[in-house]
C-alpha positions in Angstrom: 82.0 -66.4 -38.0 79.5 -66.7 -40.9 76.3 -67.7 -41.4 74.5 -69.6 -43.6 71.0 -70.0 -44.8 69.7 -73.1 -46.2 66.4 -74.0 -47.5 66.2 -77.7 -47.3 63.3 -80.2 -48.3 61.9 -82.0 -45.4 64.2 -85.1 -46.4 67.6 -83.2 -46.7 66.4 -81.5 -43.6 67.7 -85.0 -42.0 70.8 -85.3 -43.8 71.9 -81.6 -43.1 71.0 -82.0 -39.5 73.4 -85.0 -39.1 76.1 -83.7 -40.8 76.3 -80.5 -38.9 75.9 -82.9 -36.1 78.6 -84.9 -36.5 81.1 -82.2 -37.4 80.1 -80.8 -34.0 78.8 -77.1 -35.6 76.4 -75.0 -33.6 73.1 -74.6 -35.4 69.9 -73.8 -35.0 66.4 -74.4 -36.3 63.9 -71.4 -37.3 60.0 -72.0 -38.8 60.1 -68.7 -41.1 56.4 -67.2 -40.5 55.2 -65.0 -42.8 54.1 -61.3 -41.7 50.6 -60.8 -40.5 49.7 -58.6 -43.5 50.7 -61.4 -45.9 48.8 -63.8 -44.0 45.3 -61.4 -43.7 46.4 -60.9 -47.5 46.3 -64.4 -48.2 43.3 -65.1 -46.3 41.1 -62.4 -47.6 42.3 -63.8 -51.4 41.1 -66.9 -50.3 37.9 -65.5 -49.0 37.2 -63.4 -52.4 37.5 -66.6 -54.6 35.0 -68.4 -52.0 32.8 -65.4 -53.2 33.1 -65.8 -56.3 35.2 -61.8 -56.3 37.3 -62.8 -59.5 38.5 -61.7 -62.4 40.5 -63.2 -65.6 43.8 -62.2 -66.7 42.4 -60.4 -69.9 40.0 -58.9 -67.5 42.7 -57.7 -65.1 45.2 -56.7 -68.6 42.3 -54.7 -70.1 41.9 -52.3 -66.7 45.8 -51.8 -66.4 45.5 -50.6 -70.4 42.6 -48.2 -69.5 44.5 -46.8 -66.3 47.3 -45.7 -67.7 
């Protein structure tokens, strides 16, 4: 047996569905969650940009020259 991973849009989600349906193949359906330290990541990104905690890409180029 093999499996397959597909990412589908929500419209060929339908289609997919139907035709694995119809040609009577066992599936199933998974959300993918992302991990809690991507998510507190993501959320503490959104935070600092709320606080006005940002810097420009020149900014961010000129410390990674200095660091080195």
């Amino acid at each position: 047996m093999e499996t397959l991973i597909v990412y589908p849009t929500k419209e060929q989600e339908k289609v997919v569905t139907a035709f694995l349906e119809a040609l009577n193949v066992q599936f199933e359906k998974k959300k993918e969650v992302l991990p809690h330290h991507v998510l507190s990541g993501i959320k503490k990104g959104q935070s600092d940009i709320k606080n006005g905690d940002t810097f420009t890409f020149e900014e961010f180029k000129q410390q990674l020259s200095v660091s080195k």
